[in-house]
C-alpha positions as CSV (number, residue, x, y, z in Angstrom):
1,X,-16.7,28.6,12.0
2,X,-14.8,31.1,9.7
3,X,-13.5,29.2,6.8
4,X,-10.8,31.9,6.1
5,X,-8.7,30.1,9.3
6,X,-9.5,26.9,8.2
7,X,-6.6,24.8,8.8
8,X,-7.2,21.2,7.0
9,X,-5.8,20.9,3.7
10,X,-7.0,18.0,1.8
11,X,-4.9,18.0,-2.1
12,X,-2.7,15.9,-3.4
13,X,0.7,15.7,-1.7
14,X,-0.4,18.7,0.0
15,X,1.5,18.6,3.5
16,X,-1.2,18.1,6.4
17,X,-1.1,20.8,9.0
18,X,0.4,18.0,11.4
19,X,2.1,15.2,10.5
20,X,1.3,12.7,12.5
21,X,2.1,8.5,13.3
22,X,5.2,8.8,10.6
23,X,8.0,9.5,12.8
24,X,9.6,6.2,13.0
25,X,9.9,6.5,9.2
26,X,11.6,9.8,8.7
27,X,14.3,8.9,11.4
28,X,14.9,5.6,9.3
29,X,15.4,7.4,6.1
30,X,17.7,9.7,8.2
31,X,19.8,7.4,9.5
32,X,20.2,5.7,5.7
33,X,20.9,9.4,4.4
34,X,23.4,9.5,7.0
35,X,25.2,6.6,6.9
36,X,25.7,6.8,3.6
37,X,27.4,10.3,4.1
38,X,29.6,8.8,6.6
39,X,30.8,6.3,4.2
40,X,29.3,3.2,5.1
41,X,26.9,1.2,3.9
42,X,23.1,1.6,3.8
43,X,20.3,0.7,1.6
44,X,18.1,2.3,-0.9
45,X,14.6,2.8,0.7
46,X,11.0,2.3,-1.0
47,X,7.5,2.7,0.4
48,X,4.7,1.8,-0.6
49,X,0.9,1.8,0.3
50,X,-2.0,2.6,-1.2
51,X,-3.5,5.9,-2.0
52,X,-4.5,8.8,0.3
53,X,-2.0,7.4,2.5
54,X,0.3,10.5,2.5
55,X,3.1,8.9,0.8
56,X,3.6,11.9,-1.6
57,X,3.7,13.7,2.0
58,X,6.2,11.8,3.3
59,X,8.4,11.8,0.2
60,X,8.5,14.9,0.0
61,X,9.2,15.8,3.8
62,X,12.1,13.5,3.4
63,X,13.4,15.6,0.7
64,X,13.0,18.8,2.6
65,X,14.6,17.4,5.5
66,X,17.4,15.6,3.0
67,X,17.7,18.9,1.5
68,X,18.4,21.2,5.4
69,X,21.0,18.1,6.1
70,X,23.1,19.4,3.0
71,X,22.1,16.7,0.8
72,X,22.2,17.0,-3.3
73,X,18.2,16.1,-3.8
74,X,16.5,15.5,-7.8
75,X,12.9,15.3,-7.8
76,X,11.2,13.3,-10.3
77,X,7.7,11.5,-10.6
78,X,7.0,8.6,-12.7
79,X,4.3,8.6,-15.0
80,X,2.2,5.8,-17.6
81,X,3.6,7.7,-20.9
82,X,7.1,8.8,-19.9
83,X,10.3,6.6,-20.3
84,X,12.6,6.6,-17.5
85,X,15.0,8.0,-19.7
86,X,13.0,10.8,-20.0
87,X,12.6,11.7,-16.9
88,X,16.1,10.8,-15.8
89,X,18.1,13.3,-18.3
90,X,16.7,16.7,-17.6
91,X,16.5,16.8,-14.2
92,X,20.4,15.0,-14.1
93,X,21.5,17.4,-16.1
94,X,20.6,20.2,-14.3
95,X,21.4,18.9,-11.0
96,X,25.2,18.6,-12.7
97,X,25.6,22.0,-14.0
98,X,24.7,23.3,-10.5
99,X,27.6,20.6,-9.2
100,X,30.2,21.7,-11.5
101,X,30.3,25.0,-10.2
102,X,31.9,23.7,-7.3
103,X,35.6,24.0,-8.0
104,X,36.6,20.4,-6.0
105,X,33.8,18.3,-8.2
106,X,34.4,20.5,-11.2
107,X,36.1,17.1,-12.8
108,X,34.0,14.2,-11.8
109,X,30.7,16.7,-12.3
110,X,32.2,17.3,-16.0
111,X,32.6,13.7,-17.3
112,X,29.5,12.9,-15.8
113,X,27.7,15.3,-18.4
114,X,29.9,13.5,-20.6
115,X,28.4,10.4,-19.6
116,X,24.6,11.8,-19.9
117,X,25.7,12.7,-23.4
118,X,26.6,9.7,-24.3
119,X,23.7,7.8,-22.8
120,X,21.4,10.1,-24.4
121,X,22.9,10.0,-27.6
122,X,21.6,6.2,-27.4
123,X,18.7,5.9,-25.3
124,X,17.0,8.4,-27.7
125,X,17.4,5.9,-30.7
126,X,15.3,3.5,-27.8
127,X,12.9,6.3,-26.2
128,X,11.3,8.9,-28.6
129,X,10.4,10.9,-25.6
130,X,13.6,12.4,-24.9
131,X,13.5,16.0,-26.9
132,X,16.8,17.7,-26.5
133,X,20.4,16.9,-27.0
134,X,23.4,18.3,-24.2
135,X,25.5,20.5,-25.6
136,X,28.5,18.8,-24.5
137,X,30.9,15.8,-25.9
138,X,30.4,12.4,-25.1
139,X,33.3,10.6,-23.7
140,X,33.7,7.7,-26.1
141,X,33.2,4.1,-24.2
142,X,31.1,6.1,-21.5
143,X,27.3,5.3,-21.1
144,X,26.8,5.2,-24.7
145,X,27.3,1.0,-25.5
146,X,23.6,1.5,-26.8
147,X,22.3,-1.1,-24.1
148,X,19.8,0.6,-22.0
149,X,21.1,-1.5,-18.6
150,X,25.1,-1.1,-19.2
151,X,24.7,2.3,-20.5
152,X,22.3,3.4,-16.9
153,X,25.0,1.8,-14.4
154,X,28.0,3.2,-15.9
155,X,26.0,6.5,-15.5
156,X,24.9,6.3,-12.1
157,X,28.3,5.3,-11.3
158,X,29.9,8.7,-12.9
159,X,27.4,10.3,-10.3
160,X,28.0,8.7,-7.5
161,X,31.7,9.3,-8.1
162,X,30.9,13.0,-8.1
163,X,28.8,12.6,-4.9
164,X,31.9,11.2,-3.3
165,X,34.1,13.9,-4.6
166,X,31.8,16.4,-2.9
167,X,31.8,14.5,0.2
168,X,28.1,14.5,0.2
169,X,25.4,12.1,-0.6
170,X,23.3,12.4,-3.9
171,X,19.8,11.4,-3.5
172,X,17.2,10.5,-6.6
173,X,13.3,10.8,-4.9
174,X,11.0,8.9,-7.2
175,X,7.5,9.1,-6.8
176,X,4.9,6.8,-8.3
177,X,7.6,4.4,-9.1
178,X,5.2,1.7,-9.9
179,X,5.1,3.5,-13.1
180,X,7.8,2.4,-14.5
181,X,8.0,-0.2,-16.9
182,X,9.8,-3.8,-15.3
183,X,12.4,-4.1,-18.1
184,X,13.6,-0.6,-17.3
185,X,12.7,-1.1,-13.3
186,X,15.2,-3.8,-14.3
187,X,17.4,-1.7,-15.5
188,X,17.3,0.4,-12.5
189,X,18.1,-2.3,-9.7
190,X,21.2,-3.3,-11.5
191,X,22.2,0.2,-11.7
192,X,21.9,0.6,-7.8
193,X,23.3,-2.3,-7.1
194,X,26.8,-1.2,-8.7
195,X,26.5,2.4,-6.4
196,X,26.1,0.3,-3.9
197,X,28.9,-2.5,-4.2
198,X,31.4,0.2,-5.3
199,X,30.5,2.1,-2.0
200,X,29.3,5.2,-3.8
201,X,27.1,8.0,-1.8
202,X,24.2,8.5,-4.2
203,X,21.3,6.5,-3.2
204,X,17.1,5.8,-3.8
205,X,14.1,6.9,-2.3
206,X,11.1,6.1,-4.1
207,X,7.4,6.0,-3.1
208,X,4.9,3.6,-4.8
209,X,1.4,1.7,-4.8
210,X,2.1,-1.8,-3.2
211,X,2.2,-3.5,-6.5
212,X,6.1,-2.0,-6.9
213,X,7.3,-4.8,-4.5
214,X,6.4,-7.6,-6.5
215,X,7.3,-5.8,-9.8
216,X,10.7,-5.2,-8.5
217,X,11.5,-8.7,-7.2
218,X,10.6,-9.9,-10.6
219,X,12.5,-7.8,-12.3
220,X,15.5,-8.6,-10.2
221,X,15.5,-11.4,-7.8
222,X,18.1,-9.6,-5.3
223,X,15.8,-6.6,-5.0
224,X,14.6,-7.4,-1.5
225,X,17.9,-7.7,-0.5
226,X,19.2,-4.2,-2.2
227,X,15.8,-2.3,-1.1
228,X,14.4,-1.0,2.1
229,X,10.5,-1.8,2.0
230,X,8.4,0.2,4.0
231,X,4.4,0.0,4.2
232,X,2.7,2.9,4.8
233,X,-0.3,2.5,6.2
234,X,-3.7,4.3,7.5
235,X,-2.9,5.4,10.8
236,X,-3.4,4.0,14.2
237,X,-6.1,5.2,16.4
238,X,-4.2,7.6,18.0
239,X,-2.6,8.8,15.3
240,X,-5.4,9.8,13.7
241,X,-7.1,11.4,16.2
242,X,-3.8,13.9,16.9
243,X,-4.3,14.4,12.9
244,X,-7.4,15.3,13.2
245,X,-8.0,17.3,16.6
246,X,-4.0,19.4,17.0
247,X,-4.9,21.3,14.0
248,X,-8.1,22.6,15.0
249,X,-6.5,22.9,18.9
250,X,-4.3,25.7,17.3
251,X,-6.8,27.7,16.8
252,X,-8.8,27.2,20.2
253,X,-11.6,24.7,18.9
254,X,-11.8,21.0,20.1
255,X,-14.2,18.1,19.0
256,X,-16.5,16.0,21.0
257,X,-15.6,12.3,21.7
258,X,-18.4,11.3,19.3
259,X,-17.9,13.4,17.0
260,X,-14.0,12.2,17.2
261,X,-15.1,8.8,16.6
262,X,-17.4,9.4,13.8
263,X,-15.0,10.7,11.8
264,X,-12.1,7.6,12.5
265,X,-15.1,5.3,11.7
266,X,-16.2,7.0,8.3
267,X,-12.5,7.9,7.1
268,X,-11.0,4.4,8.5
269,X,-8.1,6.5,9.6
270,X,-6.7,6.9,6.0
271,X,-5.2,9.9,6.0
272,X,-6.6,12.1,3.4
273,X,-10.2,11.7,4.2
274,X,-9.3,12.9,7.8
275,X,-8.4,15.8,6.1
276,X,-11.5,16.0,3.8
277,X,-14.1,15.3,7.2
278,X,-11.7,17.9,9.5
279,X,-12.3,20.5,6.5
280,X,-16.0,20.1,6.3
281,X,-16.9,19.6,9.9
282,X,-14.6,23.3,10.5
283,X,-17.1,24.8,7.9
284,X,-20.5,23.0,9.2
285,X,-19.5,23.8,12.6
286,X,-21.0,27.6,14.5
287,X,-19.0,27.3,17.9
288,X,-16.5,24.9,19.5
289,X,-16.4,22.1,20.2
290,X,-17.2,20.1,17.0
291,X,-20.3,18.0,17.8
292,X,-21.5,14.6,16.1
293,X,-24.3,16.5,14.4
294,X,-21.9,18.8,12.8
295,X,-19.9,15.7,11.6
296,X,-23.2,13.9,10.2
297,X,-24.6,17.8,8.8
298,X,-21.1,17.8,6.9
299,X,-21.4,14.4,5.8
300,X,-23.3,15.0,2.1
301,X,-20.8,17.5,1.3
302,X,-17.6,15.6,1.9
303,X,-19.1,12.4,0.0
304,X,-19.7,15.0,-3.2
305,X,-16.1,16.2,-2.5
306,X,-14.3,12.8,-2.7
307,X,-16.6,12.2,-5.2
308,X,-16.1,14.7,-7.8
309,X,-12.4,15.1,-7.1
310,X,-11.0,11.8,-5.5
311,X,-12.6,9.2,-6.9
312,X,-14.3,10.4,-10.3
313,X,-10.9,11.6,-11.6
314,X,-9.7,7.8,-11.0
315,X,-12.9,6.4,-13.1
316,X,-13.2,8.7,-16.1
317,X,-9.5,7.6,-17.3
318,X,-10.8,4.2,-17.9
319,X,-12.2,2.0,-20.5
320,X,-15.8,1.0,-20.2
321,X,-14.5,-2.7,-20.2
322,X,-12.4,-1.5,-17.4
323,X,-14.9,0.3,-15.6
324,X,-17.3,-2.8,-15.9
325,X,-14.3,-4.8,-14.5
326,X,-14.4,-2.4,-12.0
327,X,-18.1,-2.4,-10.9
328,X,-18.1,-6.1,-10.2
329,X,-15.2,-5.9,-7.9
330,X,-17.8,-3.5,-5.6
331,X,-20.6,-5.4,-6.1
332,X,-18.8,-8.4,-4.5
333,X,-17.8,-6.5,-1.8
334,X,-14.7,-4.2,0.1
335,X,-12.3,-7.2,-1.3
336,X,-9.7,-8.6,-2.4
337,X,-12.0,-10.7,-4.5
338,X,-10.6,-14.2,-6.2
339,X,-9.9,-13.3,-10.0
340,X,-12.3,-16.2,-10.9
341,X,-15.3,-14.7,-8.7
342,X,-14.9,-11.4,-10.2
343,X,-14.9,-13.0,-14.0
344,X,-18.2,-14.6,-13.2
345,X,-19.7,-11.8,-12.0
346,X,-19.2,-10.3,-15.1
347,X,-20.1,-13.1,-17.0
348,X,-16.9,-13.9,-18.4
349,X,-14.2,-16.9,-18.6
350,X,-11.3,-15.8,-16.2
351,X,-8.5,-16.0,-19.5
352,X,-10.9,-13.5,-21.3
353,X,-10.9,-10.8,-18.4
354,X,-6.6,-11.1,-17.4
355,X,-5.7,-8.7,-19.7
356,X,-8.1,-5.8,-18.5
357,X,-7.2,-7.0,-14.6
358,X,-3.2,-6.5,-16.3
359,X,-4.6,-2.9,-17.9
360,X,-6.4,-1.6,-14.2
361,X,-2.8,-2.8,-12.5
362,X,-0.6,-0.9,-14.7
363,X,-2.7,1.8,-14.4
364,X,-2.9,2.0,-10.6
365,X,-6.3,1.1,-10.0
366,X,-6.2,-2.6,-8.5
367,X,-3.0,-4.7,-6.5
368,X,-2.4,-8.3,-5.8
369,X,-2.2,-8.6,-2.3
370,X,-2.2,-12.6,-3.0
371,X,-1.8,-14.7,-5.8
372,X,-5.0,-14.6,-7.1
373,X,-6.5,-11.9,-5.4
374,X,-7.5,-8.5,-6.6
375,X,-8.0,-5.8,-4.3
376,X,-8.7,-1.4,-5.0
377,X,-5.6,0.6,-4.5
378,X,-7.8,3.7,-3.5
379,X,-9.9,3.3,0.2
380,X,-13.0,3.2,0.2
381,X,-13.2,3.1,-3.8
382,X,-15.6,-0.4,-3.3
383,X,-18.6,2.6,-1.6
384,X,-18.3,5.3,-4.3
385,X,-18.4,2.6,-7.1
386,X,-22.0,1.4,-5.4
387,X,-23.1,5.1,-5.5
388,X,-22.4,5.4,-9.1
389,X,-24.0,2.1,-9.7
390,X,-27.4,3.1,-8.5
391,X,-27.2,6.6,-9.9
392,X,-27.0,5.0,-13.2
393,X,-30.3,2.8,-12.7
């Protein structure tokens, strides 16, 4: 069928042509957004999940929808090399020289810039990664005691005071939040948790691999009790099969019931492949409806896809040390796989291996689900490490 009308879009964070199973989240993150508007009380919200589950998607389409309520949104995604700091400052900055032009937060939006100055004055003496300086002068005893933690709350709390003068609610979307480091993750908690004894409308909403829930109630033991944690997860049945068939409906085509269940069974539901097997199966297809042999025609081309996009980009960051950690992990199996189990497999004492399992964690490649236990944090990543494997033989 013409490839020109195509209407899959498998990318990263690229919104799906229908949104499907998620519905129950956005109305919660609504109703936080809105209480906190209305002055009363409601908690920052996380989730988390593990790759080519759409939470990039859903971040974002909370942010567009934050954004058509009225809400003040700053967009910022966490990465391995960049301080929090560093992220934090530009895009606060900005977001405050747009505020201050409003003539009835004009004050509170001022000394907040103040209080970037001064926090950036010291957290570049901490965090070479910050490169510029504002152009405006500190308030002295605001944000700029030189410790990191004080420094971040008395910030946050010069925003939320400007969110309350606008009568609106600031909101900070984080995504890849596992990325940041626990001592400044840390940092972070504290500094919600003042916004949100003092009552103030500025709030979280972060998105994350599933390793960020045990990273944050180890960096602060009250984080379960300050955070909303929500799993994202493949989708149901159902679900999946209205992602995968309503985008094709619009255009008049339909797919067979076996080639409907093909495509569940070879994606798992995850959402990302259902875009990747929709996209191919359009292109193998002549006519509607979408038969099983179009599905299993496609099939070579969508493994090369995830292969040379999905999965390779994923492999080729790594050490070889990693990579070998890696290969045993498919070699025993889909997983989680007992730490111990995956040390012998490679040949090595458990103590010897920890810190490259500590490395592939940090860097978003494997979870603890259990203590103990090691799992992949991208679907499906057990398969494409097998391929590899006997390529290489």
């Amino acid at each position: 069928m013409d490839p020109r009308i195509n209407p899959y879009a498998p990318g990263a964070g690229t919104p799906p042509p229908e949104l499907a199973g998620r519905d129950d989240l956005i109305e919660k993150a609504s109703i936080t957004l809105a209480r906190l508007k209305n002055n009363l009380p409601a908690r920052s919200f996380i989730l988390y999940g593990l790759r080519g589950v759409g939470k990039t998607v859903l971040l974002n389409r909370l942010m567009l929808d934050a954004e058509n309520e009225g809400f003040f949104c700053i967009k910022l995604e966490a990465t391995e090399k960049r301080s929090l700091a560093g992220l934090l400052v530009p895009q606060l900055r900005s977001a405050l020289i747009k505020i201050s032009r409003f003539e009835k937060a004009k004050s509170y939006a001022n000394r907040a810039l103040c209080a970037i100055a001064g926090f950036v004055s010291k957290a570049k003496m901490k965090y070479d990664d910050i490169e510029f300086s504002i152009d405006i002068k500190p308030e002295h005893g605001l944000a700029d005691s030189g410790d990191f933690e004080t420094d971040l709350m008395d910030l946050f709390v010069s925003i939320g005071q400007v969110a309350r003068e606008m009568q609106n609610c600031i909101v900070i979307f984080v995504d890849e939040i596992q990325y940041v480091s626990e001592a400044e993750l840390s940092s972070l908690i504290l500094a919600w948790h003042k916004v949100s004894q003092l009552q103030l409308p500025f709030t979280l909403v972060a998105a994350g691999l599933p390793q960020i829930v045990g990273q944050m109630g180890r960096a602060r033991s009250y984080a379960e009790r300050l955070f909303e944690f929500y799993h994202v997860d493949k989708l149901e049945k159902e679900s999946a099969r209205i992602a995968l068939c309503k985008p094709a409906q619009k255009h008049g085509v339909n797919y067979t019931n076996d080639a409907i269940s093909e495509i569940l069974n070879q994606t798992k539901s995850y959402p990302y492949f259902l875009q990747e097997w929709g996209k191919h199966s359009w292109d193998y297809a002549d006519t509607s409806p979408i038969e099983l042999s179009d599905v299993k025609n496609a099939h070579q081309s969508v493994i090369a896809s995830l292969d040379a996009s999905f999965f390779k980009v994923r492999l080729e960051r790594l050490t070889p040390m990693e990579k070998t950690y890696l290969y045993a992990m498919a070699e025993l199996g889909e997983g989680p796989h007992r730490s111990g189990d995956i040390a012998e497999r490679m040949q090595r004492d458990v103590k010897n291996v920890a810190p490259v399992r500590n490395s592939l964690i940090k860097k978003g490649m494997i979870f603890s689900p259990a203590h103990g236990d090691t799992a992949f944090t991208v679907p499906l990543f057990s398969a494409y490490l097998k391929r590899t494997l006997s390529r290489r033989r």
